[in-house]
N, C-alpha and C positions, 0 to 999 in steps of 0.2 A: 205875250207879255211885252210891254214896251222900257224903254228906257227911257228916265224922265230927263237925264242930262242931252239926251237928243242921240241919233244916230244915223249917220251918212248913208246908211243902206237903206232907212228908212221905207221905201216904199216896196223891197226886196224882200222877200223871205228867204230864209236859209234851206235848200234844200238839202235832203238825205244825200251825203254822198257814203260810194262804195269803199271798204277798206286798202289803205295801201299802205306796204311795207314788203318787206321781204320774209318770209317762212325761214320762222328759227327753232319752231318746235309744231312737235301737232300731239293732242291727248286725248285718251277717250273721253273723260270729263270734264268737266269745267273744274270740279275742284283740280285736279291736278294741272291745268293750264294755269289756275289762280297762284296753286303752290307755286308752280315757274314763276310768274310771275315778282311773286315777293321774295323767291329766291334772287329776284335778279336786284329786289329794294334794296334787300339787306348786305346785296356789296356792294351798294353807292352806286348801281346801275343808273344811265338815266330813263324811268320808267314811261316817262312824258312819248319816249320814242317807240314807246310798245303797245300793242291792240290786241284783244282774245277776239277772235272770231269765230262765229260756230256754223258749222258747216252742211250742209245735208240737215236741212232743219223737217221736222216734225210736228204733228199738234197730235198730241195724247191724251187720249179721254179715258179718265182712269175710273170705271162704275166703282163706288162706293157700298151703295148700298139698294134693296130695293125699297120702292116707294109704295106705302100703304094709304087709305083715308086715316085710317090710324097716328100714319108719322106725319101725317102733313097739318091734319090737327092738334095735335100733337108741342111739334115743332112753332106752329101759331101760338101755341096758348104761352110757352116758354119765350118767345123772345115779345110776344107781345106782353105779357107781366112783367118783363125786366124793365120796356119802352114804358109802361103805365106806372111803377115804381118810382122812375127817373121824373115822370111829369110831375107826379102825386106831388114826390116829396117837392119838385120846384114849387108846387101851388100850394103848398103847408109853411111853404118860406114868407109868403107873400099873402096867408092869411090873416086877416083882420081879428076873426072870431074866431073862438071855439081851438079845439086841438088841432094836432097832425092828422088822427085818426082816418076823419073826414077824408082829405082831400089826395088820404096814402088810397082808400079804399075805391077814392071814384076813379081814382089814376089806374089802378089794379086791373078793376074791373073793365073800362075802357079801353085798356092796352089790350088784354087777354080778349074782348069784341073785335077789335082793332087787327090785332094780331092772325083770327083765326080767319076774318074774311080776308088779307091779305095773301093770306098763302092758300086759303082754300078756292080762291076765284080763278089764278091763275091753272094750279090741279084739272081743276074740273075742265078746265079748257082746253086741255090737252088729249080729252078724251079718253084717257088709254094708249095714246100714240108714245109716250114717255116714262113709264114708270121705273124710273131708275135716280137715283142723285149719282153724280159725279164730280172731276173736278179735271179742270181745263190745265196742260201744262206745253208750253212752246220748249222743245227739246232739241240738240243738234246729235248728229252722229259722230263727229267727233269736234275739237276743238283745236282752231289752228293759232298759236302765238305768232303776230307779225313785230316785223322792226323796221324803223327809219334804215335806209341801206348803208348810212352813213355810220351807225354802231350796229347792226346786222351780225358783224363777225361776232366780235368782242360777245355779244348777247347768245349766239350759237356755241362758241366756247364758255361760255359760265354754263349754259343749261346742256351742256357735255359732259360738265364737272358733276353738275344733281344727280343725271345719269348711273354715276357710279355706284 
């Protein structure tokens, strides 16, 4: 994205830098880093000086469910009837002649075409190598709260105080 008022670094990209601060807590989860966190909002802490970092990170692939021709077809005719509903009715907005009926049912019927080669092309091309749905999730092992060194303390004594 650029900036249309102009921008000095202009020919620069920003790169990823690593977190810094100093360790003022560490949590199994992010909700409770998160709680730290707001606990530190809600006594006028400055937050701007604080980072959640997750640590020991992970990708977890959580099987859902298995995969049939049944649910793949299935699954096609459902989202692609929703997609043919949504055309239909735009093309019944901007009919000239005749009813809605028309142009709900060619939308219907095209989406639910539409829909069952979209999900059954990719299926069949997996062979058998895949039959599973899942769901992709980036995980840490734990979660470390950092600080600017400069309120460091003050931020380690307030989430001393949560502690209790």
């Amino acid at each position: 994205m650029t900036n249309p008022l102009g921008n000095p670094n202009r020919g620069r990209q920003a790169l990823p830098t690593p977190p810094s601060g100093w360790p003022v807590g560490s949590y199994p989860t992010y909700a409770e880093a998160q709680r730290a966190v707001d606990y530190l909002a809600d006594g006028q802490f400055p937050v701007q000086d604080v980072t959640i970092v997750g640590v020991d990170l992970m990708q977890v692939e959580r099987v859902l469910y298995r995969l049939t021709w049944g649910k793949v077809i299935g699954g096609g005719v459902v989202s692609g009837a929703w997609l043919g509903l949504f055309l239909g009715l735009l093309l019944s907005l901007f009919a000239t002649t005749g009813g809605a009926l028309g142009p709900l049912a060619v939308g219907l019927v095209g989406g639910i075409v539409f829909g069952v080669i979209t999900t059954s092309i990719p299926y069949a091309a997996t062979k058998g190598q895949r039959d599973f749905a899942s769901s992709m999730q980036l995980v840490a092992g734990r979660y470390d709260v950092l600080c600017d060194p400069k309120t460091a303390e003050r931020a380690r004594d307030m989430l001393a105080r949560l502690a209790l």
